[in-house]
C-alpha positions in Angstrom: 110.0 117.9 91.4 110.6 114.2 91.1 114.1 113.5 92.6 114.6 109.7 90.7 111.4 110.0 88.1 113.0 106.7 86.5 112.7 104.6 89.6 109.6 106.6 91.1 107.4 106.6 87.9 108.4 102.9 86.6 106.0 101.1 84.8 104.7 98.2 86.7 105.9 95.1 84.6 109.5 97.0 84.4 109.8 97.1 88.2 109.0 93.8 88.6 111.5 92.7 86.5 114.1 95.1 88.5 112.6 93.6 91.8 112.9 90.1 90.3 116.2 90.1 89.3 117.7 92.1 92.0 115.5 89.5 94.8 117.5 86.7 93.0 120.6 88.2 93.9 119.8 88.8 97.2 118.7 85.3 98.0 121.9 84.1 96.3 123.8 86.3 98.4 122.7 85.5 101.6 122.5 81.4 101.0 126.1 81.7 99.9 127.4 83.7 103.3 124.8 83.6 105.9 124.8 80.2 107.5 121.4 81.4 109.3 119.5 81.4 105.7 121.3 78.9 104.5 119.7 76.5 107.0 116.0 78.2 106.7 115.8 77.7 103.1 117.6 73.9 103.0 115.0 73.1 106.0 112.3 74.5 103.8 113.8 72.9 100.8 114.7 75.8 98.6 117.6 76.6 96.8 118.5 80.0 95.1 117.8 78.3 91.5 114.1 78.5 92.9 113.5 82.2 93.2 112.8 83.0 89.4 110.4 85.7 89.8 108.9 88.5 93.1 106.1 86.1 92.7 108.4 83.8 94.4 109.0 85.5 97.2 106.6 83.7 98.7 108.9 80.8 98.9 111.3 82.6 101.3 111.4 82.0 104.8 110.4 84.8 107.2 112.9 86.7 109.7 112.0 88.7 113.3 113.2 90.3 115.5 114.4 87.8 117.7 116.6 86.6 115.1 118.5 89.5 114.9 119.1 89.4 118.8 119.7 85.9 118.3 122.9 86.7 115.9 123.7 89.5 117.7 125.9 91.3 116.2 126.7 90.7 112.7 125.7 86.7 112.2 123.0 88.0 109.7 125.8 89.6 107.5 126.5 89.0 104.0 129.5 91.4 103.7 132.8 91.0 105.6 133.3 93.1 108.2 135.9 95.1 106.8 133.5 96.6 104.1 131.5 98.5 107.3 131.8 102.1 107.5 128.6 102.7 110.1 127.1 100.6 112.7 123.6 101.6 113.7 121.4 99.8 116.5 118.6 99.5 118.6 118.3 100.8 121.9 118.1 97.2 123.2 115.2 98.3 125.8 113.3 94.9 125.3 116.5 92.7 125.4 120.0 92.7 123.1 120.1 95.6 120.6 119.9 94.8 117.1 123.4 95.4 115.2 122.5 97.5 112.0 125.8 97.6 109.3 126.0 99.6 106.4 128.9 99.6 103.7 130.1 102.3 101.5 127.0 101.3 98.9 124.5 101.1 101.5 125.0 104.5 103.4 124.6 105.6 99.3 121.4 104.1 99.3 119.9 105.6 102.5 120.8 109.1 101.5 119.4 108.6 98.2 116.2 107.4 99.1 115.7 110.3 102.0 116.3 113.0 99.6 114.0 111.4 97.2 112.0 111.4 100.4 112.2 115.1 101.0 111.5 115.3 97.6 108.2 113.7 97.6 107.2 116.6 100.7 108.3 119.5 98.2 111.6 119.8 99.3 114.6 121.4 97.4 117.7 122.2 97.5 117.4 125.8 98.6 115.6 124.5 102.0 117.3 124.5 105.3 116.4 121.5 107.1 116.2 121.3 111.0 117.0 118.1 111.7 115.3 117.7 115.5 115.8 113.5 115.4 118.5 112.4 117.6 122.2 111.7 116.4 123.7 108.9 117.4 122.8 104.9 117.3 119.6 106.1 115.9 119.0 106.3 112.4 116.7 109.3 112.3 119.1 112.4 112.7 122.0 110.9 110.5 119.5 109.8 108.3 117.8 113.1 107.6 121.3 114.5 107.7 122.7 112.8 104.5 119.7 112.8 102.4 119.6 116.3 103.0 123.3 117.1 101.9 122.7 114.6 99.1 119.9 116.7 98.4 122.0 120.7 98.5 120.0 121.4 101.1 121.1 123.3 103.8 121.3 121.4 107.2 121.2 122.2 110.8 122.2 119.7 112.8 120.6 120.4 116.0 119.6 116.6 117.3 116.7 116.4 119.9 116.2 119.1 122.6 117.3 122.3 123.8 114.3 123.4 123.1 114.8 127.0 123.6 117.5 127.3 121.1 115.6 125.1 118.3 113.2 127.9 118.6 116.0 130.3 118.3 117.6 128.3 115.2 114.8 128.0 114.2 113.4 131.9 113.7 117.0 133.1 113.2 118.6 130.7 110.2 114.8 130.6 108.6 114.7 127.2 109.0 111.8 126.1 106.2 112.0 122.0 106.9 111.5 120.7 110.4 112.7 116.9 110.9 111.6 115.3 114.4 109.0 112.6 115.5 105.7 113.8 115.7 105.4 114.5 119.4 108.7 116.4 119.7 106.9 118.7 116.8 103.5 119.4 119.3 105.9 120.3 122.3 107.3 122.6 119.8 104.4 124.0 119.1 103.6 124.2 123.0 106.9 126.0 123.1 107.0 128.1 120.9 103.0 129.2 121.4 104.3 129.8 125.8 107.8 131.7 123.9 104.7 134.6 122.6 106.3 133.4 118.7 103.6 133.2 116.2 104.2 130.9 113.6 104.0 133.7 111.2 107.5 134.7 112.3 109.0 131.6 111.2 109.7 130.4 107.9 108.7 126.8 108.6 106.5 125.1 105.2 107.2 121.5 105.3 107.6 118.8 108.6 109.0 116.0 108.0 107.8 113.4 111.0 107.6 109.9 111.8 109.7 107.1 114.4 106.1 107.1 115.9 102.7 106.4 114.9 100.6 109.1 114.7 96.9 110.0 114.4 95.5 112.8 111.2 94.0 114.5 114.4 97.6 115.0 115.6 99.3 115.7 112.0 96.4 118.9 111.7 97.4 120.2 115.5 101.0 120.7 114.4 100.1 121.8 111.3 97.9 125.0 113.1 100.8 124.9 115.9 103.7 125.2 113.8 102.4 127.0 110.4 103.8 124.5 108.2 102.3 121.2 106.2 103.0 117.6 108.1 104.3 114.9 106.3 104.6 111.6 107.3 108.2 109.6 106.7 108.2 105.5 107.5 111.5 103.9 108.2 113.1 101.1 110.6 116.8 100.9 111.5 116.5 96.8 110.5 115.5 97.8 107.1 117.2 101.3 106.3 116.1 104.3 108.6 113.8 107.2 107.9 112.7 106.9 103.7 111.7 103.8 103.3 108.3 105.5 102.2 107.3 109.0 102.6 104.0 110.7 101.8 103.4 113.5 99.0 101.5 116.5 98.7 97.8 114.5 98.1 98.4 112.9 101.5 97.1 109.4 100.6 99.2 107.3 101.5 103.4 107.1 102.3 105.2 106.1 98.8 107.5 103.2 99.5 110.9 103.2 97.8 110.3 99.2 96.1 113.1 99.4 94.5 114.8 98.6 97.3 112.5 97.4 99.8 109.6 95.2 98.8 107.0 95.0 100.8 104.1 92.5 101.6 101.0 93.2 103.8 100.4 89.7 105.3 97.7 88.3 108.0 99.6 88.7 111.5 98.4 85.0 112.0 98.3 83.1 109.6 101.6 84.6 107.4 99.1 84.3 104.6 99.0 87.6 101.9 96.2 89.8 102.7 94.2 91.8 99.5 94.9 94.8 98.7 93.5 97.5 101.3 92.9 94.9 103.9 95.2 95.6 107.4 97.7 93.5 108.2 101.3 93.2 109.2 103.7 94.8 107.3 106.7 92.7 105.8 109.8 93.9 104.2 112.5 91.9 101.7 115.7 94.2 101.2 116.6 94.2 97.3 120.0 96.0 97.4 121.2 95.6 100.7 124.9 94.5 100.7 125.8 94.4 104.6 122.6 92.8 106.2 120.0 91.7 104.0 116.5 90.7 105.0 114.4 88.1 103.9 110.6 89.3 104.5 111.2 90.4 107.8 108.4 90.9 109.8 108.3 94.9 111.5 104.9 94.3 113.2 103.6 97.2 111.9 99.8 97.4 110.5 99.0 99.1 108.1 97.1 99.3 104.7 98.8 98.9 100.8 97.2 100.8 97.6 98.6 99.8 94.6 96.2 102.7 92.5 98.9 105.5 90.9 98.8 108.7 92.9 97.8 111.7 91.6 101.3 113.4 91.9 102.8 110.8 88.8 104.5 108.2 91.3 103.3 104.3 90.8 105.0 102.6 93.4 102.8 101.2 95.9 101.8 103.5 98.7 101.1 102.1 102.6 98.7 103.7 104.5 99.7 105.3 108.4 100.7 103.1 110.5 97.3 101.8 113.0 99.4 100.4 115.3 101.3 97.1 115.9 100.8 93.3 116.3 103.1 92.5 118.9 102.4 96.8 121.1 98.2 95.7 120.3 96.7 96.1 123.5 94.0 93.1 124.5 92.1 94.2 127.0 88.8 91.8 128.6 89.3 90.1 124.8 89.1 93.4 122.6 92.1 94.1 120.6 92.9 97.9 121.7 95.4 100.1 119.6 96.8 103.6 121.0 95.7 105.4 117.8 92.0 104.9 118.2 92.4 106.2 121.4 94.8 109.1 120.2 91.8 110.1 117.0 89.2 110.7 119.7 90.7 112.5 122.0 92.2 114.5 119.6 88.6 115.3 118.2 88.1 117.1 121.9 89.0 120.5 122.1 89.2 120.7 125.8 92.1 118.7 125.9 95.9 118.7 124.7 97.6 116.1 122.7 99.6 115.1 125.8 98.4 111.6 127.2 98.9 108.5 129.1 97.4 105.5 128.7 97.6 103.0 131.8 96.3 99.3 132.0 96.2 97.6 135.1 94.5 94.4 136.6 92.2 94.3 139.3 91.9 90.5 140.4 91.3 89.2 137.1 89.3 91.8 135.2 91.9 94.7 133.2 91.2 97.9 133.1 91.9 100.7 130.8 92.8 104.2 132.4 93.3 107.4 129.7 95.1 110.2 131.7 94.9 113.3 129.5 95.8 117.1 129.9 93.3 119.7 129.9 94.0 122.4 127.0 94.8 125.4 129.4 92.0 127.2 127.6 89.1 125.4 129.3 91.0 125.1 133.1 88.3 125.8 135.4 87.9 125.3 138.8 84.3 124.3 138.5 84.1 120.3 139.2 80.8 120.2 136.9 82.7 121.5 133.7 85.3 119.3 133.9 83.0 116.4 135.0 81.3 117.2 131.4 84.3 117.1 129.8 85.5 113.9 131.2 82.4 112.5 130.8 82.5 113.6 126.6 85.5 111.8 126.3 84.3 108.4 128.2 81.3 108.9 126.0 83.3 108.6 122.9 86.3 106.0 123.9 83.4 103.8 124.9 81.9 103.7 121.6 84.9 103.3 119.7 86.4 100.9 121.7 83.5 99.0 122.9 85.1 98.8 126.7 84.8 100.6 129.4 87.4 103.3 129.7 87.9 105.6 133.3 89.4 108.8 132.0 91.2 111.1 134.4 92.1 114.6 133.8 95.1 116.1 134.6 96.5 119.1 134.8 98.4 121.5 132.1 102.0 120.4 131.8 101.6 117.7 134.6 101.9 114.7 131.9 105.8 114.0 131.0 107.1 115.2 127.7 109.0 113.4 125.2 112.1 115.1 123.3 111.9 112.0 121.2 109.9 108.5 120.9 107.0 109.2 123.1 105.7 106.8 125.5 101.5 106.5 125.4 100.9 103.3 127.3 101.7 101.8 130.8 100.7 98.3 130.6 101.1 97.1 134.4 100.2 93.9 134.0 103.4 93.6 132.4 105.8 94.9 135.4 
């Protein structure tokens, strides 16, 4: 089932129309009431009359992060204040949060694009959805929340942990659709496997994850720990939330909802367009946005675009999973280091879990790249030549992807912190 067939299945020159015209009221929109655009574009020495086509997007200046926090809260807004009816925001860990606004319209168009998202996984209306993101500030649980209702799907609204009674939840109100970032989903499964439940018992077919990158390696562990089929769901509280884009059943690639949100995949750089396939950063102009708009607003993400139609009927442009990101890439003696290498090859090792660390450090002036990784509780021995095999397998491999030296240190089952939501991999201590 196709939940919006017209928008999902457009022909190519008819969407670029609809992107065209509804780019040229955004720009129009935002130069009229955001002084902050305003002064990009005069600086740059565009006016509105000059966006005639999505070719000219190209035109547009570019927005970050750190203008957001710069016109903290609502100095990017193109809607009065009054027309607000939720206020979403970042957790402000790295500095000021980042204000979100939505009106009436907009909260319309988040729940209509998750439910197209849940869609595009299988869902229907006679699932029950588990929604395991948190509520809140966050986008992800209220997120999943209303695209489910606007859906007829049941919902649970459960947030992030309590562990013990998801998996109650869970068994008891045959929850078939489990919503939660991907790392939440493998403690889970390490739940659930130590709670003597076989996933048999559950009634779990379709996961919805994302708010975190993560590996194929990791997506086929939950699938064998939780019975069900992963999919992966892209969003970021700047531009919407979860559904943005959201893979299908062919798993090749997340569909991205450019309707509304038009993306460019651009050198990281040099700002300069990169062709199609190539990596780069990814960029996102809102279309339809009526409280905060964004003009090609840089997310940092890498990641891949296919413009091919997928097998499953949709023709909007697909992105592949997210390798990483420009400004989290980890350089380390001059090589450019992202977590998800390092995640893919350990993940390939069946002595170990999917719980990890990764710790760099400086000695004088050389860094140094420490992986800390749980033993699967399997292949616990007490005999120091097994595990010095096993350590030395994984060293073996990192090496040879990564083309550094890499110490790896085992650690003990359940030793390594878990995460009830965004999971933190690295410990850069050159940084503290």
């Amino acid at each position: 089932m196709i939940w919006n067939e017209t928008a999902e299945c457009m022909d190519l020159e008819q969407r670029r129309e609809l992107q065209g015209y509804r780019l040229r009221d955004t720009v129009a929109r935002v130069y009229q009431n955001v002084e902050f655009y305003r002064k990009k574009m005069q600086e740059l020495g565009i006016e509105p009359g000059d966006i005639k086509t999505i070719d000219d997007i190209v035109k547009l200046p570019f927005t970050t992060k750190k203008d957001l926090r710069d016109n903290y809260p609502f100095g990017l807004c193109a809607a009065p204040e009054s027309e607000f009816v939720r206020i979403h925001a970042s957790s402000g860990t790295t500095g000021k949060p980042t204000a979100v606004p939505h009106t009436r319209k907009d909260l319309d168009m988040f729940a209509e694009n998750v439910a197209r998202s849940i869609c595009c996984t299988g869902g229907t209306s006679k699932d029950v959805v588990q929604v395991a993101y948190g509520y809140g500030l966050f986008t992800g649980g209220l997120g999943l929340h209303d695209g489910a209702t606007r859906l007829g799907a049941a919902v649970i609204p459960i947030s992030g942990g309590n562990t013990r009674n998801q998996l109650t939840l869970m068994k008891d109100f045959k929850s078939s659709i489990l919503a939660c970032t991907p790392s939440y989903a493998m403690f889970l499964a390490e739940a659930l496997k130590e709670a003597g439940i076989s996933p048999e018992e559950l009634h779990l077919r379709i996961g919805i994850f994302g708010a975190e990158p993560w590996s194929d390696e990791m997506r086929k562990k939950i699938e064998e720990g939780l019975g069900l089929t992963a999919y992966d769901i892209y969003g970021l509280s700047e531009i919407m939330g979860p559904g943005v884009a959201c893979s299908c059943q062919y798993q090749n690639g997340l569909h991205i909802a450019e309707d509304h949100f038009f993306p460019e995949i651009l050198d990281p750089d040099t700002l300069q367009p990169v062709a199609d396939g190539m990596v780069g950063e990814m960029t996102f102009t809102h279309l339809t946005k009526e409280a905060m708009p964004l003009l090609r607003y840089r997310t940092r993400d890498l990641c891949t675009l296919n413009h091919e139609p997928c097998e499953c009927g949709r023709t909007n442009v697909r992105m592949g999973r997210i390798l990483g990101r420009s400004d989290d890439m980890l350089i380390i003696r001059g090589v450019n280091v992202f977590p998800s290498q390092i995640e893919s090859v350990l993940l390939e090792v069946p002595e170990v879990s999917a719980n990890y660390v990764i710790i760099v450090d400086r000695q004088g002036t050389l860094d140094t790249l420490e992986v800390q990784v749980e033993l699967d509780e399997k292949y616990i021995t007490d005999e120091m030549v097994e595990l010095d095999k096993i350590a030395k397998k994984i060293k073996q491999k990192l090496d040879s992807v990564l083309r550094i030296g890499v110490k790896i240190t085992l650690a003990e089952h359940k030793t390594i912190q878990r995460s009830e939501g965004k999971a933190k991999r690295v410990i850069d201590k050159r940084k503290i």
